[in-house]
C-alpha positions in Angstrom: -50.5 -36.6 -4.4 -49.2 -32.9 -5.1 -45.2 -33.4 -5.6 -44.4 -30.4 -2.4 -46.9 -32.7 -0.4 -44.4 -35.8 -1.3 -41.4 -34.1 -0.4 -42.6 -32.7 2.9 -43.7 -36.4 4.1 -39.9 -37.5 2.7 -38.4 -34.4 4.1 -40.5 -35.4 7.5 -39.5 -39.3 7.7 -35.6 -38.6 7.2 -35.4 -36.1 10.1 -37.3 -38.7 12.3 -34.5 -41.3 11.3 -31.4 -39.6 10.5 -31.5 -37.5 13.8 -32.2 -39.1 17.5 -35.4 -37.9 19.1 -34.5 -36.7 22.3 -35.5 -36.4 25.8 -34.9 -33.7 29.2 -36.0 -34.1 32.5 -38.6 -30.9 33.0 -40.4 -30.5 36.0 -43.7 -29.5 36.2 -43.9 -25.5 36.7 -45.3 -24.7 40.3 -49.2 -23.2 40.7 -49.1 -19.3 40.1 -48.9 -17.7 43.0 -52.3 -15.3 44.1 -52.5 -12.0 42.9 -50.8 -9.1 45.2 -52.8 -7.2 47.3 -52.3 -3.3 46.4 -50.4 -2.7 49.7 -49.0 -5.5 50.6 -45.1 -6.2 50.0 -44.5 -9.9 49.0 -42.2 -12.2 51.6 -38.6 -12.1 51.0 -37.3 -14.1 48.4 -39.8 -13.5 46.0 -37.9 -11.0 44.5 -34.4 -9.0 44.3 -34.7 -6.9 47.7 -33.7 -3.6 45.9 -36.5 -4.2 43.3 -38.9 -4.6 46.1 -37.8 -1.7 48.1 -38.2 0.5 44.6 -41.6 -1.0 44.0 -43.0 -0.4 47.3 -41.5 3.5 47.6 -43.3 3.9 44.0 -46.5 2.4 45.4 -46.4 4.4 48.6 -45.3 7.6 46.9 -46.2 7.6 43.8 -42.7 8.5 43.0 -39.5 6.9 40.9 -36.6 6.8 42.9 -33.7 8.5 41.5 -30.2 8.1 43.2 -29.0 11.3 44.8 -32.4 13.1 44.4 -33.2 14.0 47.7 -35.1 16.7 46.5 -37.3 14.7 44.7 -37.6 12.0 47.6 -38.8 14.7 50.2 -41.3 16.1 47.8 -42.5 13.4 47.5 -42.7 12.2 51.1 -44.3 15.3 51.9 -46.8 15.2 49.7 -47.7 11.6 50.6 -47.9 12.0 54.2 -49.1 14.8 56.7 -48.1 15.0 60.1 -50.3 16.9 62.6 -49.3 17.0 66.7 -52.3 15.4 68.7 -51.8 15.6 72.6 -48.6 15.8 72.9 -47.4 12.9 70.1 -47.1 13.6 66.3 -49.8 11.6 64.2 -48.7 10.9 60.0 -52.0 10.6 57.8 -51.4 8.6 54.5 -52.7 10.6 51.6 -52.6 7.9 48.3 -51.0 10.3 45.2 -52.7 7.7 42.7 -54.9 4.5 42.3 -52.1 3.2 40.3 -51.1 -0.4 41.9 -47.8 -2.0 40.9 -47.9 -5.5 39.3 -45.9 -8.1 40.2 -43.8 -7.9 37.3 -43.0 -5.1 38.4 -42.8 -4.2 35.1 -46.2 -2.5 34.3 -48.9 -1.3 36.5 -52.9 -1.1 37.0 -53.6 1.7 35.3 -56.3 3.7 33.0 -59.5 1.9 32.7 -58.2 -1.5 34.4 -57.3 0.9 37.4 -60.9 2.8 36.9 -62.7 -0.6 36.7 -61.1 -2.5 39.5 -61.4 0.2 42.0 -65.1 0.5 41.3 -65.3 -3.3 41.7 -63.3 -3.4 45.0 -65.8 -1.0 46.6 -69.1 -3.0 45.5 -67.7 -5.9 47.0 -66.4 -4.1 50.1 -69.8 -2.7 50.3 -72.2 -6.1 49.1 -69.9 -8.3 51.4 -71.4 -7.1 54.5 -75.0 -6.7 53.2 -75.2 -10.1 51.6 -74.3 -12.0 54.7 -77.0 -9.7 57.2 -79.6 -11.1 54.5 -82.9 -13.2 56.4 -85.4 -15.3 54.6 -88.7 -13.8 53.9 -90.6 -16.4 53.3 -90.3 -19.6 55.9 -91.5 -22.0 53.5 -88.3 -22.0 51.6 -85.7 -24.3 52.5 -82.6 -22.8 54.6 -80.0 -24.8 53.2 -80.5 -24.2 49.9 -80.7 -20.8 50.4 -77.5 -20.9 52.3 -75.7 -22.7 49.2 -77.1 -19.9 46.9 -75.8 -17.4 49.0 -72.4 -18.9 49.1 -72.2 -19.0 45.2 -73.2 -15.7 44.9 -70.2 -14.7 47.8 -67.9 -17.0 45.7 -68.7 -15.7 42.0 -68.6 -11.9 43.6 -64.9 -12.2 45.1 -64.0 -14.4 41.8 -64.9 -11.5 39.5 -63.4 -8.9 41.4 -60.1 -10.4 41.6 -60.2 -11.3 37.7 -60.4 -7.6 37.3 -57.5 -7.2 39.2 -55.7 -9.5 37.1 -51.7 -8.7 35.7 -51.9 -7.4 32.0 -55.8 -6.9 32.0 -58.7 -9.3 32.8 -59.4 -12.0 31.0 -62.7 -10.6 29.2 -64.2 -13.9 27.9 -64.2 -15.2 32.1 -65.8 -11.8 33.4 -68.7 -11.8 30.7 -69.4 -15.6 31.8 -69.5 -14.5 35.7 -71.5 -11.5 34.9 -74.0 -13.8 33.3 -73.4 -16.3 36.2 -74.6 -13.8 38.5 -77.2 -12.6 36.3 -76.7 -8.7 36.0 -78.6 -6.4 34.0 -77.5 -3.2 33.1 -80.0 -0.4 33.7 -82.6 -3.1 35.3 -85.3 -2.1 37.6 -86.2 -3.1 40.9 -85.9 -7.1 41.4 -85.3 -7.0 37.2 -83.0 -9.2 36.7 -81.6 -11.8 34.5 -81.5 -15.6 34.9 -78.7 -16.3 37.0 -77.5 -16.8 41.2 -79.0 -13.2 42.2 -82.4 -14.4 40.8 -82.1 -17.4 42.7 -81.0 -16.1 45.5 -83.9 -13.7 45.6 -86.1 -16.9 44.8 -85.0 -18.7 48.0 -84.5 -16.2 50.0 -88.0 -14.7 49.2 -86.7 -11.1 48.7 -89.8 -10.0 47.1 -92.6 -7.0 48.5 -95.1 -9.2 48.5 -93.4 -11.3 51.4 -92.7 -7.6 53.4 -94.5 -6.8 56.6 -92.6 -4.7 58.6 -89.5 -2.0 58.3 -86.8 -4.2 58.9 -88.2 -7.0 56.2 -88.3 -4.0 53.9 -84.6 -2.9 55.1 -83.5 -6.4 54.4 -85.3 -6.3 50.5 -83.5 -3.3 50.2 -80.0 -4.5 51.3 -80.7 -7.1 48.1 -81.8 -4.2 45.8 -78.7 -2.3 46.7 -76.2 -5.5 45.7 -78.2 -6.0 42.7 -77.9 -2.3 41.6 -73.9 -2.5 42.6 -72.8 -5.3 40.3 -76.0 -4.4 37.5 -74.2 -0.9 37.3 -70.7 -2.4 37.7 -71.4 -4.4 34.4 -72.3 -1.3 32.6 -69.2 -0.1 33.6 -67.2 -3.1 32.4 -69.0 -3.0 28.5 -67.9 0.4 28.2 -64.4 -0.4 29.1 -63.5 -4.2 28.0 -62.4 -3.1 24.5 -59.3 -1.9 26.0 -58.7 -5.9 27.2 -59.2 -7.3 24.4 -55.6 -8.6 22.6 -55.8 -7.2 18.5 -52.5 -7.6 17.4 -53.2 -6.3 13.8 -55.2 -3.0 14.8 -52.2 -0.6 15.6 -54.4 1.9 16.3 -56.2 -0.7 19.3 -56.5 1.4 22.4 -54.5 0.9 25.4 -53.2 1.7 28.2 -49.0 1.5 29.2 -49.1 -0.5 32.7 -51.6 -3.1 30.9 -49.8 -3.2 27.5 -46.3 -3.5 29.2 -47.2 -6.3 31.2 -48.0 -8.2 27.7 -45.1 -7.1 25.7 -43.0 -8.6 29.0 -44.6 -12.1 28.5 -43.8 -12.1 25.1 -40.4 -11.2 25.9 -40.2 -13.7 28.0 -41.3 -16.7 25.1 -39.0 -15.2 23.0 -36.3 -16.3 25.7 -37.7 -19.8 25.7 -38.2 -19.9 22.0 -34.1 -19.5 21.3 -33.3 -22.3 24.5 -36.0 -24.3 22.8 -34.2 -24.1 19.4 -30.7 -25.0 21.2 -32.2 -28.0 22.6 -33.6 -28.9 18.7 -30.1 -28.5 17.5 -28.7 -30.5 20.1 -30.7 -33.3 18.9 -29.1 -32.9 15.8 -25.7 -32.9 16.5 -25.0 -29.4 16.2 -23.3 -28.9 19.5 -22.6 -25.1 21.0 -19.2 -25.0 19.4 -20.4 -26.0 15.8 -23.4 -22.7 16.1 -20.7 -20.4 16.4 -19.3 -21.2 13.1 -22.8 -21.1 11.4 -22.0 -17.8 8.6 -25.3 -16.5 7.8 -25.1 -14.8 4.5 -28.0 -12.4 3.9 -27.9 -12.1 0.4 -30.4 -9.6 -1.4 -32.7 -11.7 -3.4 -36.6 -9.6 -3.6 -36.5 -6.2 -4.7 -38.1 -5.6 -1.3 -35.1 -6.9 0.8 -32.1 -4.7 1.5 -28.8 -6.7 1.9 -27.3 -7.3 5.3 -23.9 -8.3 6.0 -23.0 -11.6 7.2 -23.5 -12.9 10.8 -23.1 -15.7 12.8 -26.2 -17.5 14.0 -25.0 -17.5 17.8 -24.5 -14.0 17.3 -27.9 -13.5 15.9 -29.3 -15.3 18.6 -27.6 -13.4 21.2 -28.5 -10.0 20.0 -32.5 -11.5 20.0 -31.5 -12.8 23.8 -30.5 -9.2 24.6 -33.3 -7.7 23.3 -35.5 -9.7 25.2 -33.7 -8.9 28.7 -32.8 -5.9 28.4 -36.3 -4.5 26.5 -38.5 -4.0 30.2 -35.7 -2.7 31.8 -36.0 0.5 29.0 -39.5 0.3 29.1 -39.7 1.0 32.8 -37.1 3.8 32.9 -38.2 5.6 28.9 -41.8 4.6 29.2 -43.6 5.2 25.7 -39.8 6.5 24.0 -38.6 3.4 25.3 -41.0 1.3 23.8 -41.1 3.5 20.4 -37.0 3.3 20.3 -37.4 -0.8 21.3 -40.0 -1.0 18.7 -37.7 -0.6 14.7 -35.1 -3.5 16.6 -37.7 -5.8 17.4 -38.6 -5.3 13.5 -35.5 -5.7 12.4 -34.1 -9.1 14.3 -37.7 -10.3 13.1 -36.6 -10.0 9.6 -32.9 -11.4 10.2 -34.4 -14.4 12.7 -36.6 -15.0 9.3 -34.5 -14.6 6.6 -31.9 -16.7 8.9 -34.4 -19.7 7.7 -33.3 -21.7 5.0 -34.9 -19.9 1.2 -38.3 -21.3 0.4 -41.4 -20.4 -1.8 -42.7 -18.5 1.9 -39.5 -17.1 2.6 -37.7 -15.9 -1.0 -35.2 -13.9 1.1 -33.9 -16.7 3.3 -30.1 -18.8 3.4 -29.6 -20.5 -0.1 -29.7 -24.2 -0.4 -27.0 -24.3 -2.3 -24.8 -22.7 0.6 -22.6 -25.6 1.4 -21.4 -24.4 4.5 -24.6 -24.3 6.1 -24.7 -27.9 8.3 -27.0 -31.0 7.6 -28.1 -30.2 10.5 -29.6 -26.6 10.3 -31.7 -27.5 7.3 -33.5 -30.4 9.3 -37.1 -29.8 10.0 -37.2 -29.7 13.6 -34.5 -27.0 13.5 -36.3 -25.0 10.5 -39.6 -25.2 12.8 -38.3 -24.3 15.9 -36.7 -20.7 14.4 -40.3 -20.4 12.6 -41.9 -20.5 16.3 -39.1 -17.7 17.1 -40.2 -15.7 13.9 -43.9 -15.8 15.2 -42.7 -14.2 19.1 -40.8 -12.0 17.7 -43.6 -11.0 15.0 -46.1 -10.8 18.4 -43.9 -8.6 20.6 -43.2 -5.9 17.4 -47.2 -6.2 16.7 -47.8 -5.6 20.5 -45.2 -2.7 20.9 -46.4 -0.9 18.0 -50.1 -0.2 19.6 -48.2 1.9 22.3 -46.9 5.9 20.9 -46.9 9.6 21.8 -48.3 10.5 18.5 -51.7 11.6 18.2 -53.9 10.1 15.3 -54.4 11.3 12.0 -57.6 12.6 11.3 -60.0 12.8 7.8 -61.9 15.3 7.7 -62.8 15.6 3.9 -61.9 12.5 0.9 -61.8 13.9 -2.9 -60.4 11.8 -5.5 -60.7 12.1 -9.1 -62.4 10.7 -11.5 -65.3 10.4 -9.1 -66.9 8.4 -10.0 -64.4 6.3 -10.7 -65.9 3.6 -14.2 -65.1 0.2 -14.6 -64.5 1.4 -18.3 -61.3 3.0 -17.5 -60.0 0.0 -16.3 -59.7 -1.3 -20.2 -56.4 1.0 -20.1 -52.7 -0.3 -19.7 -52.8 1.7 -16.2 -55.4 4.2 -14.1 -53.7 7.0 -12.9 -56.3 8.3 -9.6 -55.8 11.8 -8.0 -56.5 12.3 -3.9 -56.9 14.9 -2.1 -57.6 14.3 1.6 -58.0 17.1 4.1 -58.0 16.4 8.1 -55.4 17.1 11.0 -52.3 15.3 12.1 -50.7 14.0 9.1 -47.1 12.4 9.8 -44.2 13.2 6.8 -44.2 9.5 6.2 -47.7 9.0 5.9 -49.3 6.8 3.6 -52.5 5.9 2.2 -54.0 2.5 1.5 -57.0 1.8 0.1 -58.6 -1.4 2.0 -61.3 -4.0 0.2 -64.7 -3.6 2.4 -67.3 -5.2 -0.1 -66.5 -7.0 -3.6 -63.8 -8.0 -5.6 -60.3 -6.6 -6.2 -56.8 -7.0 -4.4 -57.3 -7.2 -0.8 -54.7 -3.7 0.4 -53.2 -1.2 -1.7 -50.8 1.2 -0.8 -50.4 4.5 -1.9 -47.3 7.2 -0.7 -48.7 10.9 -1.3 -47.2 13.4 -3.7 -47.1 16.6 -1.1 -47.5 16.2 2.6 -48.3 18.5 5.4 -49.9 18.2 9.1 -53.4 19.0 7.6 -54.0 18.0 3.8 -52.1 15.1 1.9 -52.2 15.2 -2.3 -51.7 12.5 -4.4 -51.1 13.0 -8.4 -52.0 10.9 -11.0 -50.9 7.6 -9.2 -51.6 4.5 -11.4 -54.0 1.9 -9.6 -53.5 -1.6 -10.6 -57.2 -3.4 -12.3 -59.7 -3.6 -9.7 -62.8 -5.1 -10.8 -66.5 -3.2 -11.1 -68.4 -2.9 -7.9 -65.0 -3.2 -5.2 -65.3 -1.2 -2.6 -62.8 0.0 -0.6 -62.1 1.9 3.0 -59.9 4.4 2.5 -57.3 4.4 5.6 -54.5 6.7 6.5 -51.6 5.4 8.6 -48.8 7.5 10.3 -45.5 5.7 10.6 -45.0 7.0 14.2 -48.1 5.1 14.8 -51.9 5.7 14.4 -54.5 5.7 11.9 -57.8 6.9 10.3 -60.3 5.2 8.1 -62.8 6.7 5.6 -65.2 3.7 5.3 -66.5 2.9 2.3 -65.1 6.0 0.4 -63.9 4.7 -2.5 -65.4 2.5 -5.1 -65.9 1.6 -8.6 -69.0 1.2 -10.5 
């Protein structure tokens, strides 16, 4: 048995019998409550009564209140609403400044192609509703029940998708795929072309097909079906072309998205990395370091790596309440900044990522953590439990940077032309101490900081490999003679250029040895 195997069971047993295991009361977290209806303001106590005055004059308006902006507030009630005088009495007409809905966060808001999607959804089902309850057998022989039931599964799978599209930080694409198959849709279909699923059946049982027509209204009810078929058919078309945007990527930055969706998930995450740090108070409770005993906790970030800078000491509860105020105070900056909110929140989420990680006792994984040899650091804080606990808090912390990072102002970089020299570039040279390459990459967009990496798309070699240009500006990027560590024959590579305001371009398979 490997000897780092052997220790990690030892390691494992002691903190099971040196330290109590311990136990809370909890109790069990109450059903989420039902999606808000755009429009509707929840019942008191569900939230601060000046957070749902604010969220309802944004919703009604369109506008952020401001305090002593009266200005603002009457061009913005006047834009919303139009009175006109009707005999004799004055009559206000509603005019909606956006499709934008609040969320019940609060926080973000149903935006972009969420917005674009859902309203397009709402409408089918407004308008399928009505049809799909007027529809009348064709065909007597069928039995009434079971068409009945069908019809009721198709109402129920309908309303179900609708609302998922509706859903706080984006629908859940995996669940509207299966209903769209459930109904069985079929983007671009003809007449009565559909896929195995509830609308086939219920087109089976009803029997909605021309053969079974006989008179105008027959034909009007076959056509009422044709015309809920063609609503969620082109509905689904709709929902291919947009899903991308719903689908969580935390290692593309350059993942498309929109800021009410994306807020909404960096909020959650926010609000794990509050549990996380009572989580790893309850761990060291358990092993008798008590709430006095943290605060004496000297966190010595020594640099070790040539990659680590040195930090000056810090106290873990001090560490832990900076990462505590982060997390509260990180939507409240988001909602009044926006995008230079989240792009200012973004380098201190980075950075208590690194301390929270390098506040970890030193391992092989971790070369820039607290010594072992640092006798001041408690029993206690090296103990498993504790040690896996802060690792959990690493991982938040790691998902709410990887999250906020997808949202900036700047646009992408663009290639437009890739030269590098020698081209082609010989497995031969690699017998050399070093391979110096040259680039030369023309395009639009390029950031001061920007950097180049060459990523492995097909064959051997290392796996990323960064380059920083020589000479930088917006449109062409030079690199001189930069040494290339050995790749082998036959690697090839994407060439990818990354901005460190955020945003990227790729070059597939444009480099490559032979």
């Amino acid at each position: 048995m490997p000897r780092d195997l052997n220790q990690k069971i030892l390691n494992a047993v002691e903190d099971s019998t040196i330290f109590p295991i311990l136990t809370e009361e909890v109790q069990l977290a109450a059903a989420p409550a039902a999606p808000r209806v755009p429009g509707v303001v929840p019942s008191p106590g569900a939230a601060p009564l000046g957070q749902i005055v604010e969220g309802t004059i944004r919703q009604v308006l369109g506008w952020r209140p401001k305090p002593g902006d009266t200005k603002g507030f009457l061009s913005a009630l006047n834009q919303s609403f139009s009175l006109q005088e009707i005999e004799g009495h004055i009559e206000s007409t509603w005019t909606p400044r956006s499709y934008a809905a609040e969320t019940p966060a609060d926080l973000g808001a149903l935006t972009g192609a969420q917005a674009s999607i859902y309203t397009r959804a709402k409408t089918a089902l407004d308008q399928s509703l009505p049809l799909l309850a007027g529809l009348r057998m064709l065909d007597v022989s069928k039995d009434p029940d079971d068409a009945e039931a069908t019809r009721a599964i198709v109402r129920s799978e309908m309303s179900e998708l609708v609302g998922w599209l509706r859903a706080e930080g984006g629908p859940p694409v995996a669940r509207v795929d299966q209903l769209f198959i459930f109904l069985g849709t079929k983007p671009g279909a003809k007449p009565l072309d559909l896929a195995a699923g509830q609308l086939r059946t219920l087109a089976d049982r009803f029997g909605l097909e021309p053969g079974n027509v006989n008179t105008i209204d027959e034909e009007q009810n076959l056509t009422n079906f044709l015309v809920i078929a063609d609503y969620f058919n082109s509905l689904m078309a709709s929902w291919n072309a947009v899903k991308s945007y719903f689908t969580v990527d935390l290692a593309n930055i350059t993942k498309p998205t929109f800021l009410g969706t994306q807020l909404v998930l960096i909020a959650r995450a926010l609000e794990v990395v509050g549990e996380s740090i009572q989580e790893i108070n309850f761990v060291m409770d358990s092993v008798f370091l008590g709430q006095a005993e943290r605060q004496t906790i000297l966190l010595k970030f020594e640099a070790k790596p040539p990659d680590i800078d040195e930090k000056p000491p810090l106290f873990f509860t001090d560490l832990m309440n900076l990462v505590l105020s982060a997390a509260q105070e990180g939507p409240k900056l988001f909602q009044d900044a926006g995008k230079d909110g989240v792009a200012a929140f973004t380098p201190t989420v980075k950075d208590l990522h690194t301390l929270v990680r390098r506040a970890m006792m030193r391992s092989p994984q971790n070369a820039g953590g607290q010594s072992p040899k640092d006798r001041d650091i408690p029993a206690g804080y090296r103990a498993p439990r504790v040690q896996a606990a802060m690792q959990e808090l690493v991982g938040r912390l790691n998902e709410v940077y990887k999250l906020a990072r997808q949202i900036t102002r700047a646009e992408n970089p663009k290639i437009l032309v890739f030269e590098y020299h020698p081209e082609p570039y010989l497995a031969a040279a690699l017998a050399a101490p070093v391979s110096p390459i040259s680039m030369k990459v023309y395009g639009n967009n390029f950031d001061p900081t920007v950097t180049i990496r060459l990523v492995r798309s097909a064959g051997g070699g290392p796996i990323d490999i960064p380059i920083v240009p020589t000479y930088v500006n917006p449109g062409f990027l030079h690199v001189r003679q930069h040494p290339l560590p050995r790749i082998p024959a036959g690697a090839i590579y994407d060439v990818r250029i990354e901005n460190k305001a955020g945003g990227s371009d790729e070059a597939p398979g444009a480099f490559s040895v032979i």
